[in-house]
TORNU-83894 format. One record per atom (N, C-alpha, C, CB): x, y, z. Coordinates in steps of 0.1 Angstrom, whole numbers, plus 5000, padded with zeros to 4 digits. Glycine has a CB too. Layout:
BEGIN
XYZ...
# end
This chain:
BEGIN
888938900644887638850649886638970650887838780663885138960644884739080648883739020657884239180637883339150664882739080677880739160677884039140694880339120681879039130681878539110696878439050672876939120700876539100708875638980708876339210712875338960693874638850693874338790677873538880700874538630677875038570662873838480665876838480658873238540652872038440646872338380634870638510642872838250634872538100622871738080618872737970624871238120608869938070599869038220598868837920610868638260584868138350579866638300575868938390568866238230579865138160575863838230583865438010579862638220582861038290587861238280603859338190580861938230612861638240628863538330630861338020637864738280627865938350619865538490617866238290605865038550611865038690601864138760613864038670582862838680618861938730623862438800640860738620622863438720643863938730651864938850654864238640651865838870642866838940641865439090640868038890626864539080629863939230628863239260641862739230615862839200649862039210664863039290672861639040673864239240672865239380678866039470673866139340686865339520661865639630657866039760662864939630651865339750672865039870679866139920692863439850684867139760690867839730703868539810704868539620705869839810715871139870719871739740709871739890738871339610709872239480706872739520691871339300706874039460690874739450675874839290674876439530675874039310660873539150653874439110638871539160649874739010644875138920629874138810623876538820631873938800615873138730608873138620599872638790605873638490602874938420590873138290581877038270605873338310568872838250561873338210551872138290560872838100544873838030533873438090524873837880530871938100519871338180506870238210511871038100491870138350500868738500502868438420499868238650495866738450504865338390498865438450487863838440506864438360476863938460464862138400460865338420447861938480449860238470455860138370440858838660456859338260448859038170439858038220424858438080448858138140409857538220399856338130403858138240381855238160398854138120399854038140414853937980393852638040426852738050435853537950441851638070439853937940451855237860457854137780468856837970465854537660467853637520469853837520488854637330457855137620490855337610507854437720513857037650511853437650520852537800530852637780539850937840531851837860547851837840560850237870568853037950565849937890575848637930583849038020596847937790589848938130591849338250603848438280612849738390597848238260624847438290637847238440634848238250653846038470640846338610643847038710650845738640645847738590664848638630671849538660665848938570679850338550657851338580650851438700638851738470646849738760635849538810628849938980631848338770627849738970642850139100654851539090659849239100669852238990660853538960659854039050647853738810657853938970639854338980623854139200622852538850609852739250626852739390624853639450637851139440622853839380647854739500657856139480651854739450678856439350641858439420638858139480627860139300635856839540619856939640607856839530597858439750607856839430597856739330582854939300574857439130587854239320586853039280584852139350572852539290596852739470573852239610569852939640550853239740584853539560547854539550535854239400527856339560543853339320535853039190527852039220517852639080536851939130502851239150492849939140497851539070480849139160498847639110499847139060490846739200502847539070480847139000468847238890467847639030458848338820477849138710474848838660488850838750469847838690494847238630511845338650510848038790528845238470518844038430520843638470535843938270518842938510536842138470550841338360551841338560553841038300567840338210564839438240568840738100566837938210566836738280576836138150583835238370565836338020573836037900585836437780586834737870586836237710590837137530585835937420592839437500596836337360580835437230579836337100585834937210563835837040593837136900595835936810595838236870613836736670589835736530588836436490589835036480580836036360596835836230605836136080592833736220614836336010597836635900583835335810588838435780582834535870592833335770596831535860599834135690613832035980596831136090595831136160605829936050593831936160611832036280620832536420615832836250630832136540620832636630617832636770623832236630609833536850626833536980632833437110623834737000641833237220627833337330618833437410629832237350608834137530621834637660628834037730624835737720626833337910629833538030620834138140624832638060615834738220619834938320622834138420627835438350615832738460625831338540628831038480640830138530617830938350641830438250653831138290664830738090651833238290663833638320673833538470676834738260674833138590666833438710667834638740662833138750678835438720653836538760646836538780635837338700646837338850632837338890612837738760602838939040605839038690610839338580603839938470614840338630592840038350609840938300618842238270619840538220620842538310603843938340608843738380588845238170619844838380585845638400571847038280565846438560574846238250551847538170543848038240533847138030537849338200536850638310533851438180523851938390550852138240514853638130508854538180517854338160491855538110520856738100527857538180520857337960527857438210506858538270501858238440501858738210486857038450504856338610507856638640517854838630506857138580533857338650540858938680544856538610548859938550536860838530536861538690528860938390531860838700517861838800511861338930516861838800494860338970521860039040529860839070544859139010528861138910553862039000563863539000557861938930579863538960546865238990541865439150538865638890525864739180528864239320529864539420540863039320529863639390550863839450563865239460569863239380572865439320572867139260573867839370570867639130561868039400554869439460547869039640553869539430522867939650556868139840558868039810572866739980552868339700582867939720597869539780602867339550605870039910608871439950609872339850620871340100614871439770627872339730638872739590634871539730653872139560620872539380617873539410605870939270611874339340604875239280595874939150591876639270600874739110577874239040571875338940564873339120565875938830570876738720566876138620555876938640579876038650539875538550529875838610518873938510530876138480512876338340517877438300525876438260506877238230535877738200547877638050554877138300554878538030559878237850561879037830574878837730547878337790587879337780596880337670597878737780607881437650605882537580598883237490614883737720588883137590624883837540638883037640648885837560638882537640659881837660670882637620681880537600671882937700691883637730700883237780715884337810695882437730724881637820739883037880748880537690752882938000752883838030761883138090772884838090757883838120781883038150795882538310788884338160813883238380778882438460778881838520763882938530785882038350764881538430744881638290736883138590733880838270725880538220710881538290704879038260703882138150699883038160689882538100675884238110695881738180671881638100649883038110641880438220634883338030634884038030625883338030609885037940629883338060604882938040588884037970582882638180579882937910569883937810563884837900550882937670556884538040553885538150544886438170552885138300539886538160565887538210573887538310583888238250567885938370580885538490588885138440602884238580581885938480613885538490626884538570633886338510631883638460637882638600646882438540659880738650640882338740668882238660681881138700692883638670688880038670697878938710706879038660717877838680701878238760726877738680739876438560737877238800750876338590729875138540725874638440715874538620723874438320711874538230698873238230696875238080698872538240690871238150685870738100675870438200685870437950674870237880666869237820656870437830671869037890646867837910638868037840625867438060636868737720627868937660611868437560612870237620605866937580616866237410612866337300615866237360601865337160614865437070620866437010622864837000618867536970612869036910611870037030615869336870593869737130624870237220629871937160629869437270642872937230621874337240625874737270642874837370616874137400639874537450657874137370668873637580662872937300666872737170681873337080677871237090686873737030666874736930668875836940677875236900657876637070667878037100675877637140686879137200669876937220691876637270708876437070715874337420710876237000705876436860718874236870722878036950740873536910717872236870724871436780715871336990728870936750727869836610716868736660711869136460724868636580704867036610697866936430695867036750676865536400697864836290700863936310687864136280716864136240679863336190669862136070667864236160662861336090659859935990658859935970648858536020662860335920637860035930622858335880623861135810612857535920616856135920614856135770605855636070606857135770594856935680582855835760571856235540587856235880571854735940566855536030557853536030580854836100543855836240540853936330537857436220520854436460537853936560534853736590520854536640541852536540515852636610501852336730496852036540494852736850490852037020490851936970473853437200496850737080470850737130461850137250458850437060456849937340449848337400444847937350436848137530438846637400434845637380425844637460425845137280426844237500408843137570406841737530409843137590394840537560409839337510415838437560411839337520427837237470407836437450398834937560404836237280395834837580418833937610423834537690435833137500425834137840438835037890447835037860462834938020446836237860469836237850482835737890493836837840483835337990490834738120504835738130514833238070513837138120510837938100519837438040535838438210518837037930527837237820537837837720538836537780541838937660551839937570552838937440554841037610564839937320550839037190547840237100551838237160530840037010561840436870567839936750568840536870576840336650562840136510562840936420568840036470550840536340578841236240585840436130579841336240601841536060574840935960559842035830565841336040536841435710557842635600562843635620561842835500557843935710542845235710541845835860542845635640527845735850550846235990563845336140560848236040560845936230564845336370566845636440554845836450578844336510552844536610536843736720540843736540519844236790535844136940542844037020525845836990554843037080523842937230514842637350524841537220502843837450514843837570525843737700516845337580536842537770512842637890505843737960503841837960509843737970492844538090481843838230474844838010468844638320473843838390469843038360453844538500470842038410452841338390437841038250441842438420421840438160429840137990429840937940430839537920419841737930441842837840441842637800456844237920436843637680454844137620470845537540469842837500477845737520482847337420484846837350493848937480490847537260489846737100497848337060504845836920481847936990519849336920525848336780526850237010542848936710521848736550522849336480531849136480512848936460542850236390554849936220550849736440577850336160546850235990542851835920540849335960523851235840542852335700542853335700532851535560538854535670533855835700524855035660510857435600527854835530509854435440498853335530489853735300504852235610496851535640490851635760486850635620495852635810495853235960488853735980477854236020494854635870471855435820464854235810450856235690472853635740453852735680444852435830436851335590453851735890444850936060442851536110435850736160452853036100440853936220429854436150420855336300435853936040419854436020401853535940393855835940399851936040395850936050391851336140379849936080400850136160368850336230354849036360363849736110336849436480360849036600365847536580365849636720358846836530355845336480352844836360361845236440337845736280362845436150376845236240388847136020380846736300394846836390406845236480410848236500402845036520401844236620405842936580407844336710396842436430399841536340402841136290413841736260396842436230417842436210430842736280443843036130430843336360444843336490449841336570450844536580436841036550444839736580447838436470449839336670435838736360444837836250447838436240464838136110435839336260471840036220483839036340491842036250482839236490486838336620490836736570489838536760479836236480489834236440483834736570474832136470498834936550462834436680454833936770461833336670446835036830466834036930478833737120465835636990501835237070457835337190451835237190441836137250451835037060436835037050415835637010414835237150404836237040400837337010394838337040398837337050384839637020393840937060398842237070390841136970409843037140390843637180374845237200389842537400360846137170382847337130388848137270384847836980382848037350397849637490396850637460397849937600407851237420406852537370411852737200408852737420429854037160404854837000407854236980421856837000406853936860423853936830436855136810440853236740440855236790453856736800464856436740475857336960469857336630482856636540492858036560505856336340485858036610514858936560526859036490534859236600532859736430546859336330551858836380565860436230551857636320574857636360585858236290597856536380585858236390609858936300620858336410630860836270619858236370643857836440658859736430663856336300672860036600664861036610673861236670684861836630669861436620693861436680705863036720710860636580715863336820716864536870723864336900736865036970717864936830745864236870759865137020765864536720772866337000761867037120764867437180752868037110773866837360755867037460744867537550743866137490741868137600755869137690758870737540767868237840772871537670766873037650770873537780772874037570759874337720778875637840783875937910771877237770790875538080768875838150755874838070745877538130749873837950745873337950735871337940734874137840732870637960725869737960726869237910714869538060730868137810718867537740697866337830699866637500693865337810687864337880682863437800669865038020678862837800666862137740653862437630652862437780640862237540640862237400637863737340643862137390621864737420648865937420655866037340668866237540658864637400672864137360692862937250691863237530704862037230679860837130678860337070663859637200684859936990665859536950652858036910656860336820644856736920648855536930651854736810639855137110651853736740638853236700625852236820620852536560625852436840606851936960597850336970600852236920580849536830608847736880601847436980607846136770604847937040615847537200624847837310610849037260642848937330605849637410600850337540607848937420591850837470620850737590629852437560629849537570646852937530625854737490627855537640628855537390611855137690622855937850619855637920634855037960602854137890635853337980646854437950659851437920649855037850659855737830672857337930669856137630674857637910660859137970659858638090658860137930647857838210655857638310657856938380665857438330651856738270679856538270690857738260703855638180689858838160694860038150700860638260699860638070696860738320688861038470683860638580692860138490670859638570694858938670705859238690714857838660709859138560721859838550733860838570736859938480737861838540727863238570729863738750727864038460718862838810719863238930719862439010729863238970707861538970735861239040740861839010755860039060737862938920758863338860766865038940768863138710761864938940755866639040755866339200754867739000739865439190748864939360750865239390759863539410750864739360770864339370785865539390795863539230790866539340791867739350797868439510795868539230789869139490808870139570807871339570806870139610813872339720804873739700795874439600803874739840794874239620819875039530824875039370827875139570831873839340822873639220822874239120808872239230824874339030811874938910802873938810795875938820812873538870781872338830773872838640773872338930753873938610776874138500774874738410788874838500763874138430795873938390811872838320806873738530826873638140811872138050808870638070821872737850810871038130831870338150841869238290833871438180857869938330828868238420818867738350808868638570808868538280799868538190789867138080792870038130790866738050803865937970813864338030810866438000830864938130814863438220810862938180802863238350807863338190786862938170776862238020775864038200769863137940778863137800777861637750782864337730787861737830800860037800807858937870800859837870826859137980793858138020785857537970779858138070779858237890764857737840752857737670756858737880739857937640768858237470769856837450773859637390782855637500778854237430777853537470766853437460788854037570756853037560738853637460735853037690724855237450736855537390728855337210730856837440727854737180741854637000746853337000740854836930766852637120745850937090742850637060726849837260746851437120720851137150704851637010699852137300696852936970707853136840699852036710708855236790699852036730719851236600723849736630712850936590745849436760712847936750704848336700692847036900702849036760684849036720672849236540667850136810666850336490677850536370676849236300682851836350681848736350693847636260694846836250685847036260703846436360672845636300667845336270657845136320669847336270652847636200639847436040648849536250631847836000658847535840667846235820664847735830686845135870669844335860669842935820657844635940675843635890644843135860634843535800625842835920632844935700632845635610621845435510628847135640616844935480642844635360649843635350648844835350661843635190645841935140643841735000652841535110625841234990661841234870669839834890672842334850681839034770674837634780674836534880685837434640675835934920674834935060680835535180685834135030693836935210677837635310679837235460665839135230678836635400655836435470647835135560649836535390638834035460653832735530657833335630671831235390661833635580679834235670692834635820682835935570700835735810679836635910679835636030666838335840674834735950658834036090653832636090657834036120635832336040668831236020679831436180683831635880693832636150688833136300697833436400685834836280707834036390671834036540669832236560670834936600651831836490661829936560662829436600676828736440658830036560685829736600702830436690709829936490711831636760704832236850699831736980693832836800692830936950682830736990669829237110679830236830656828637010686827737030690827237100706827436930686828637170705828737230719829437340716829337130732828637480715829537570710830437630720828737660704829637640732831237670742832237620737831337600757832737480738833837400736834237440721833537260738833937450712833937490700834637650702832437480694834137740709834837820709835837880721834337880705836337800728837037760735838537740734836537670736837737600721839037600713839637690702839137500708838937710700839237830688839837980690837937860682839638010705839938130713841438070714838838170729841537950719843137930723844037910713843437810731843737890699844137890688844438010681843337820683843338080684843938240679844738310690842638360675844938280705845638370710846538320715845138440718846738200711847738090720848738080706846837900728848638060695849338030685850038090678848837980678
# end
């Protein structure tokens, strides 16, 4: 059996980010993943929208500083509309910031903290790797792998995503909402440039989102109805892109198709308990969020944060996996984490309910919104320092 001080499941962007944040530790880390990231050819249809917080995150474990720039947008403002003419807008100048945050591919930051990962001295790096039997004892995590390799920590943490292995066998719930909805991604080239600015539509048939790329390009997340998702992706690349921009008002032109589209399904998951005795979740592991924020990552590398800067803190003689510290963590991240889903879900509700004089209402208020710059930057301050 080899023994460690602490076993991270899942190599994934909140996983990796986690493991590099205590680099600097006394702790000895295992790190069990099934497969390396590798970097998608062309641009890879999975992004994200990085806060600036997380942006400063990202530069205090050393990754921030090593990402392509070539291959990263900033955003300077965002446009949102109303399905009835309402509308809000951001700017970056307005609130006094350089940007409001940055869009990244998934696969750029992934092989980047793998990178990190393989020269960090205190991690041992388990992949391909697959857990197999889980074991709590009064003083220790017991993994088994499905090779046979035993590992053993004070410490477990659970970073394998929504269908997380580890909360299953640890026995915790996760409360599911299926949306009935999937996420559609793509890129696309673009006829007229963006000024890197982000664009949102709450439309009948759900939320469409364009989010700068570098050069004339963008990736769009389509949050809509199974049926219609369905429909989209098995459109002819010349239809797709038609509609894909007739959906945008032509905001950008034309539209020339980068990537296959790719649709997943959405769902709101909540986990009310996120620690245990020896164990701890983190990322899509501990919440599930709906995509129109694009803020999903921002939480697991917030969970990340917290948690290392939570074990940092400790001393030799303390027990990293005493659920009574374990707690800490939990009260930390458990009011971003309710606020982010009650917002987001309220206003995926909000703009998929239509019962009479609900429509004029609800973009009544973004233009009344729109039109109060306090509040306007308000929100936008809690977005860059909260996210």
């Amino acid at each position: 059996m080899q023994q460690f001080d602490l076993i991270i499941v899942g190599g994934g962007l909140a996983g990796a980010s986690l493991a590099i944040a205590l680099r600097d530790s006394r702790l000895r880390i295992a790190l069990v993943e099934s497969q390396a990231p590798h970097q998608s050819e062309g641009w890879d249809a999975r992004i994200y929208a990085i806060s600036p917080a997380n942006a400063l995150f990202l530069e205090s474990i050393g990754a921030w500083k090593h990402l392509d720039r070539a291959r990263m947008a900033p955003i300077r403002a965002m446009q949102i509309f109303g399905d009835a003419g309402g509308k809000l807008d951001f700017s970056a100048f307005d609130t006094g910031v350089s940007e409001l945050g940055w869009i990244l591919e998934s696969s750029l930051m992934a092989c980047e903290f793998w990178e990190s990962a393989k020269r960090q001295s205190n991690l041992t790096l388990f992949c391909p790797a697959r857990p197999a039997q889980l074991e709590f004892r009064h003083d220790a995590a017991v993994l088994k792998l499905a090779d046979g390799v035993t590992l053993s920590a004070r410490l477990l943490v659970a970073a394998d995503g929504r269908d997380s292995w580890v909360r299953q066998a640890a026995g915790l719930a996760a409360l599911n909402s299926p949306y009935n909805e999937k996420g559609l991604v793509a890129n696309f080239s673009v006829e007229t440039p963006h000024r890197n600015i982000a664009y949102q539509w709450f439309r009948d048939d759900g939320v469409l989102a364009y989010l700068p790329l570098p050069g004339n390009r963008i990736s769009i997340v389509w949050s809509t109805p199974d049926d219609h998702a369905d429909q989209l992706c098995a459109l002819a690349p010349e239809a797709l892109c038609e509609r894909v921009a007739e959906a945008g008002a032509n905001r950008l032109g034309r539209l020339q198709l980068l990537t296959p589209p790719a649709a997943f399904p959405l769902r709101l998951m909540r986990v009310p308990q996120t620690v245990a005795p020896r164990l701890a979740l983190i990322g899509d592991a501990a919440h599930g969020i709906h995509p129109l924020s694009g803020h999903g990552i921002n939480l697991g590398f917030q969970d990340a944060s917290a948690l290392a800067g939570l074990l940092s803190g400790t001393q030799p003689w303390q027990d990293i996996g005493d659920e009574r510290l374990l707690r800490r963590y939990q009260r930390a991240r458990r009011e971003e984490t309710i606020l982010m889903q009650a917002t987001t879900d309220g206003l995926r509700r909000l703009f998929r309910e239509t019962p009479p004089g609900l429509r004029a209402l609800r973009n009544a208020g973004l233009n009344l919104t729109n039109g109060l710059p306090f509040m306007k930057n308000a929100l936008v301050r809690y977005a860059l320092g909260a996210l």
